[in-house]
C-alpha positions as CSV (number, residue, x, y, z in Angstrom):
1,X,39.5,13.6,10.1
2,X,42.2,14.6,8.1
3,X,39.9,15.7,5.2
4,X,37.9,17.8,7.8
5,X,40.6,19.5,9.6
6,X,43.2,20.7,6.5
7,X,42.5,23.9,5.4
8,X,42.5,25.0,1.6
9,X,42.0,28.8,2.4
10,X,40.9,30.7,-1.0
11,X,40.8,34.3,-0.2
12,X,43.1,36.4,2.1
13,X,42.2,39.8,4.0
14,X,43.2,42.8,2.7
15,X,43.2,46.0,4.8
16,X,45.5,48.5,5.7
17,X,48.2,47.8,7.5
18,X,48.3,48.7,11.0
19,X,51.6,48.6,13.6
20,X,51.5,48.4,16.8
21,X,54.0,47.6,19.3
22,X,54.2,44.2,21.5
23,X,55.7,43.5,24.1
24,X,58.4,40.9,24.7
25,X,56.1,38.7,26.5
26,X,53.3,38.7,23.9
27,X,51.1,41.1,25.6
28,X,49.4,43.8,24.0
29,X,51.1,46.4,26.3
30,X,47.9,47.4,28.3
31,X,48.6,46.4,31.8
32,X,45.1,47.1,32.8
33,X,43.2,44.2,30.1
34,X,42.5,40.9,30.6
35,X,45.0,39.1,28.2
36,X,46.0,35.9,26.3
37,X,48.0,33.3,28.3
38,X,50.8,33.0,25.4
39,X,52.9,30.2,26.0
40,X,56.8,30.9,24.6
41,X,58.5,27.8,25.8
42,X,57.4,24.2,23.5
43,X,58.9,22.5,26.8
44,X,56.5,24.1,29.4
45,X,53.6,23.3,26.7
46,X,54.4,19.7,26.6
47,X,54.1,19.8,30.5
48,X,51.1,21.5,30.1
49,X,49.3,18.7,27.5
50,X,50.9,16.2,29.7
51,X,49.1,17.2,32.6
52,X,45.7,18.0,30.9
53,X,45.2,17.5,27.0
54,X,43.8,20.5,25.9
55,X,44.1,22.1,22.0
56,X,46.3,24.1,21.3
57,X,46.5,27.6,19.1
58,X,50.0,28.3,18.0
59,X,50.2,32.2,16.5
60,X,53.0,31.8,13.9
61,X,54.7,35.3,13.4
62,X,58.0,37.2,12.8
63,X,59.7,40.1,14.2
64,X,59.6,42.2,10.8
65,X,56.0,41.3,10.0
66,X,53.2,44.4,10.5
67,X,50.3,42.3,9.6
68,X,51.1,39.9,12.9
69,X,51.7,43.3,15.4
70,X,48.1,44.4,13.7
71,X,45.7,40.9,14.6
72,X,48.1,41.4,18.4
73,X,46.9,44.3,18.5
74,X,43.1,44.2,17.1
75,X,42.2,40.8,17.4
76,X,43.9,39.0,20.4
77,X,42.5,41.6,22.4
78,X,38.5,41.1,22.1
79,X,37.8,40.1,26.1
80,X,35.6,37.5,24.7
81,X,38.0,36.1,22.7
82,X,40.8,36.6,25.1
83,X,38.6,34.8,27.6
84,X,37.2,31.5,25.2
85,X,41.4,31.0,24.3
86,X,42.2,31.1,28.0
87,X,39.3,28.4,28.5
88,X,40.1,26.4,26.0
89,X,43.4,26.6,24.6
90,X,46.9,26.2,24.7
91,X,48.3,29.3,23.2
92,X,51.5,29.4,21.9
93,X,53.3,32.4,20.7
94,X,55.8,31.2,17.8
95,X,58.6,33.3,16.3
96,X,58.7,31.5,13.0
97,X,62.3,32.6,12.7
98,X,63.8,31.7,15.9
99,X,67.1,30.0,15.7
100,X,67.6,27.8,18.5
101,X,66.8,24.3,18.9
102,X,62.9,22.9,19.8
103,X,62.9,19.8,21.1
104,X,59.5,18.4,20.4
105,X,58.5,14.6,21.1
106,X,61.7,13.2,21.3
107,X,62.6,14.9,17.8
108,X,64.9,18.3,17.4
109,X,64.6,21.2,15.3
110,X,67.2,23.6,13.9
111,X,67.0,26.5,12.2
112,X,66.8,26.2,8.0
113,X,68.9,28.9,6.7
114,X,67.3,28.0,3.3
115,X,63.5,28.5,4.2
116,X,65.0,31.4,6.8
117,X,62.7,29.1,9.4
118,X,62.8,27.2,12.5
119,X,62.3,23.3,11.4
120,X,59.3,23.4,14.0
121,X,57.2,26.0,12.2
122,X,57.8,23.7,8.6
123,X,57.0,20.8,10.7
124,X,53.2,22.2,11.4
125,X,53.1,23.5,7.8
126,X,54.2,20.8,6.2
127,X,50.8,19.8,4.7
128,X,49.6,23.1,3.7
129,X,53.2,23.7,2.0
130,X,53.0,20.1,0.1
131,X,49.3,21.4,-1.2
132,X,50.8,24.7,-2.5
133,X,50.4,27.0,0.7
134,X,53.4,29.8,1.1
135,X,55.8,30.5,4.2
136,X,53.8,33.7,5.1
137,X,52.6,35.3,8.3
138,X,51.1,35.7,10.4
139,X,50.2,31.7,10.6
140,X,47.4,30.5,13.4
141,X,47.9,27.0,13.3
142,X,45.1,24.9,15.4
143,X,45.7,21.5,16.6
144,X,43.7,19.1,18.5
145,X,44.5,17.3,22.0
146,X,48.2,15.4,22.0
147,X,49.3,18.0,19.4
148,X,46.7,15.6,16.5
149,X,46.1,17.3,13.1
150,X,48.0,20.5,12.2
151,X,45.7,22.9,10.7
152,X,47.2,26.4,9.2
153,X,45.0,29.1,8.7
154,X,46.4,32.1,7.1
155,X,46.6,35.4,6.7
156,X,45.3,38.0,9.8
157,X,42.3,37.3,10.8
158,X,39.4,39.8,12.2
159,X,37.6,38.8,15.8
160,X,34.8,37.6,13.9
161,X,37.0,35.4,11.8
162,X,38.6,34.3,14.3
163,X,35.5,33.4,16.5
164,X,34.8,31.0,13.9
165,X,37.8,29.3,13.5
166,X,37.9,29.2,17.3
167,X,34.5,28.0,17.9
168,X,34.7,25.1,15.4
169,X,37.7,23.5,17.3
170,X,37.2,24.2,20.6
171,X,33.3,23.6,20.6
172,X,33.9,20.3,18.9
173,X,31.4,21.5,15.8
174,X,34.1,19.5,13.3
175,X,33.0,15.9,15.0
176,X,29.2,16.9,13.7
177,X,29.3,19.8,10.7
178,X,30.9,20.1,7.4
179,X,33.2,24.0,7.6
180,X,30.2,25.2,4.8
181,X,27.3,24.1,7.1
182,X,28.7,25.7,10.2
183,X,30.3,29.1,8.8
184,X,27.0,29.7,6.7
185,X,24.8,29.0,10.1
186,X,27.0,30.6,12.3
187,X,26.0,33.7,14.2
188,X,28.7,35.9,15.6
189,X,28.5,36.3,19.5
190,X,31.8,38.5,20.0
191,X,31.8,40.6,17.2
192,X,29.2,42.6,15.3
193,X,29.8,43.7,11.4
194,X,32.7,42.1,10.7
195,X,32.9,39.9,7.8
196,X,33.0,36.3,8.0
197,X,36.1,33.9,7.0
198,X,36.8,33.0,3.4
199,X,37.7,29.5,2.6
200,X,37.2,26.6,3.4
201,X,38.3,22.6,5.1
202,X,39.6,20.7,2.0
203,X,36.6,18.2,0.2
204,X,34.2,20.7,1.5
């Protein structure tokens, strides 16, 4: 599984960068939209999964970084997305930088002055940082029920990237395809013109 689920991603998106403000809460500021049901606290999510497994999506971002307010802002509002995370996910919003202690099964994690990081976020990278991968964001990280099998994708990420990404977890598609099959079948349902993700699952 491990083999299926670690990412090796080749390319990154480039495109203007866009800001666009937040709000403390995660939201994207427009009161009116259906939105993502971010999770802040890695207590409450622990009660959550405890109660009824479910993945989980954990969006790995910073205060200073542009490229994280941008996908907030242009892809974690798509109502079809916003709607298939709700179904299926726990969403986690992650300041990668945060300096308090997360307590996460019966371990604790401190800030590292050295990797200016919260031991939590290097926990879920730790992989993709042993393979080569950098400390950049944003960082979606996707992990299956009971918190099994870290996967970092980086880099923002469009609605149709996204989509797939999405739709291989949550749909179960990695129990039955190779990442090649499935992105070069896949048809976009929530997003028309967009381009579709570069890279790849490592062995693939």
């Amino acid at each position: 599984m491990k083999r299926v689920l670690l990412f090796v991603i080749a390319f990154w998106t480039i495109a203007p960068v866009a800001m666009a403000k937040k709000d403390p809460k995660g939201g994207t500021g427009n009161p009116g939209a259906e939105e993502i049901h971010w999770i802040t606290s890695i207590d409450e999510l622990q009660r959550k999964m405890a109660q009824q497994p479910k993945k989980v999506l954990v969006d790995m971002y910073t205060g200073w970084c542009g490229w994280c307010k941008k996908m907030d802002a242009d892809t974690y509002t798509n109502p079809a997305l916003v709607k298939y995370v709700n179904n299926n996910y726990y969403a986690v919003k992650l300041d990668a930088e945060r300096q308090d202690t997360i307590n996460f099964q019966g371990r604790s994690f401190f800030f590292a002055p050295e990797y200016r990081a919260n031991g939590f976020a290097l926990e879920l990278l730790k992989d993709y940082l042993a393979k080569g991968g950098q400390m950049s964001y944003p960082q979606t990280v996707f992990m299956l029920e009971n918190f099994q099998s870290p996967t970092p994708v980086p880099g923002y990420r469009t609605v149709a990237e996204m989509e797939m990404f999405l739709t291989y977890f949550g749909d179960n598609a990695y129990r039955r395809q190779p990442w090649d099959q499935y992105a070069k079948t896949y048809v976009s349902r929530w997003s028309k013109g967009q381009a579709a993700p570069t890279g790849a699952p490592a062995g693939h």
